[in-house]
C-alpha positions in Angstrom: -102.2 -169.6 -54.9 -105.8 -169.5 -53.6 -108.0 -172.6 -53.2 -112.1 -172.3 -52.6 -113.0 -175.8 -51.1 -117.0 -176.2 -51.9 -119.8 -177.3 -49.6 -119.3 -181.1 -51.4 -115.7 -181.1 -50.2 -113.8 -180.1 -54.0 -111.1 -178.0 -54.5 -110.6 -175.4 -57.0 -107.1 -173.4 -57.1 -106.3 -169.8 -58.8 -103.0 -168.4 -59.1 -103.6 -164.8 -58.2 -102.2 -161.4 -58.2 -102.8 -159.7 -54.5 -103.8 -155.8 -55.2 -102.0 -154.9 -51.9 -101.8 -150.9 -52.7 -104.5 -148.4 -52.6 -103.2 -147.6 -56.2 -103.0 -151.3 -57.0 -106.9 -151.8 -56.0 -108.0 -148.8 -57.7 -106.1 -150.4 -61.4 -107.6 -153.7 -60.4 -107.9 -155.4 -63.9 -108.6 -152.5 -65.9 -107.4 -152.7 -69.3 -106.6 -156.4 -70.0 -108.4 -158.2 -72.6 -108.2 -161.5 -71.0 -108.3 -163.5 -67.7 -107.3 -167.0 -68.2 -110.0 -169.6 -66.7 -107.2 -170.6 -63.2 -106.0 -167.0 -63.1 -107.5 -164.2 -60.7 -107.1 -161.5 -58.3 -107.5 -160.7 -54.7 -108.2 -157.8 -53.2 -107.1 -158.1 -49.3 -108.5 -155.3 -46.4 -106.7 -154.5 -43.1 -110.1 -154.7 -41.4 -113.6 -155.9 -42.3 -116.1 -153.3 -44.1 -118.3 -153.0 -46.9 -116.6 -152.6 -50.6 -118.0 -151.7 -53.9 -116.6 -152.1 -57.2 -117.3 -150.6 -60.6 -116.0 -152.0 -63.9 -114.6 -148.7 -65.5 -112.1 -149.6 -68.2 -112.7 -153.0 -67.1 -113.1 -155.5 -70.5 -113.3 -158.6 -68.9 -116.8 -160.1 -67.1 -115.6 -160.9 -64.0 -117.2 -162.8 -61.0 -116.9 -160.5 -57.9 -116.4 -163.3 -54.8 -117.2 -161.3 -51.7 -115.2 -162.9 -48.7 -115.8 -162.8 -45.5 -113.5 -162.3 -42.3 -114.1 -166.2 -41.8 -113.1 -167.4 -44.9 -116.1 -168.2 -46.3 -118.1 -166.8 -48.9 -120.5 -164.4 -48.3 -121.9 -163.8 -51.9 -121.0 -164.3 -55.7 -121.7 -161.5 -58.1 -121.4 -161.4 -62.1 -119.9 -157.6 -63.4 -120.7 -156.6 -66.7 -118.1 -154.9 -68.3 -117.5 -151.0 -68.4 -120.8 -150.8 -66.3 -120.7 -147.9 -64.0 -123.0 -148.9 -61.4 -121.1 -150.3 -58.7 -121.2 -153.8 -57.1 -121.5 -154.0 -53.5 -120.8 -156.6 -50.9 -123.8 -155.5 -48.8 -122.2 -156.5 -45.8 -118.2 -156.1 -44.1 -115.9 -158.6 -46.1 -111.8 -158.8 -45.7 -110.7 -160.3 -49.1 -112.7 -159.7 -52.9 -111.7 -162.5 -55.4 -111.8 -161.5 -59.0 -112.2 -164.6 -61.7 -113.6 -164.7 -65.2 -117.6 -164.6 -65.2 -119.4 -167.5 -65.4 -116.2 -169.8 -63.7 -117.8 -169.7 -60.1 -121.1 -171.7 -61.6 -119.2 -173.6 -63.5 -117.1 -175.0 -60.6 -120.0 -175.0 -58.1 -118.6 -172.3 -55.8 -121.1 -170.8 -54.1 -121.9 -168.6 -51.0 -120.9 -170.6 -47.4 -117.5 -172.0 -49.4 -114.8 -171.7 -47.5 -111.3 -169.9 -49.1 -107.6 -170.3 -47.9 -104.7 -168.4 -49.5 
């Protein structure tokens, strides 16, 4: 379970699947056709550091969360699928949050939230 609490004090819990394994990252959610709207996944570093992500084989829109050693968010961006350009964190982050596009606007998450797992 992961919970982002927003700037306004709400929370908003995922159940996700941790991507612990180099090979586990690298699948990420590759192939799957859906992501329900609760449902995510988290993709934990040993220590800080820049990440990018590409969305090869990847039919879901995701919203990349980019997470900061803190806790806290340090930005929030939208993947298109099977685009090949990758999408950075543009700075060192410890965790990256996966969750169907559009959900973090939806649910007022935004960059400065703060998330516990």
């Amino acid at each position: 379970m992961l919970t982002v609490r927003t700037a306004a004090g709400k929370l908003h819990r995922f159940t996700v699947e941790v991507a612990r394994s180099p090979q586990e990252q690298q699948q990420g959610l590759m192939n799957r056709q859906s992501l329900a709207p609760d449902r995510g996944m988290i993709f934990p570093y040993a220590a800080p550091q820049p990440v990018s992500f590409w969305m090869k084989n990847t039919y879901i829109p995701l919203d990349m969360v980019f997470i900061r050693p803190d806790n806290s968010i340090a930005r929030i961006e939208t993947a298109v699928p099977l685009n090949l350009e990758p999408v950075s964190s543009l700075e060192p982050i410890s965790v990256v949050l996966e969750i169907p596009a559009g959900r973090a606007a939806e649910l007022g998450i935004k960059p400065g939230d703060r998330v516990s797992w």
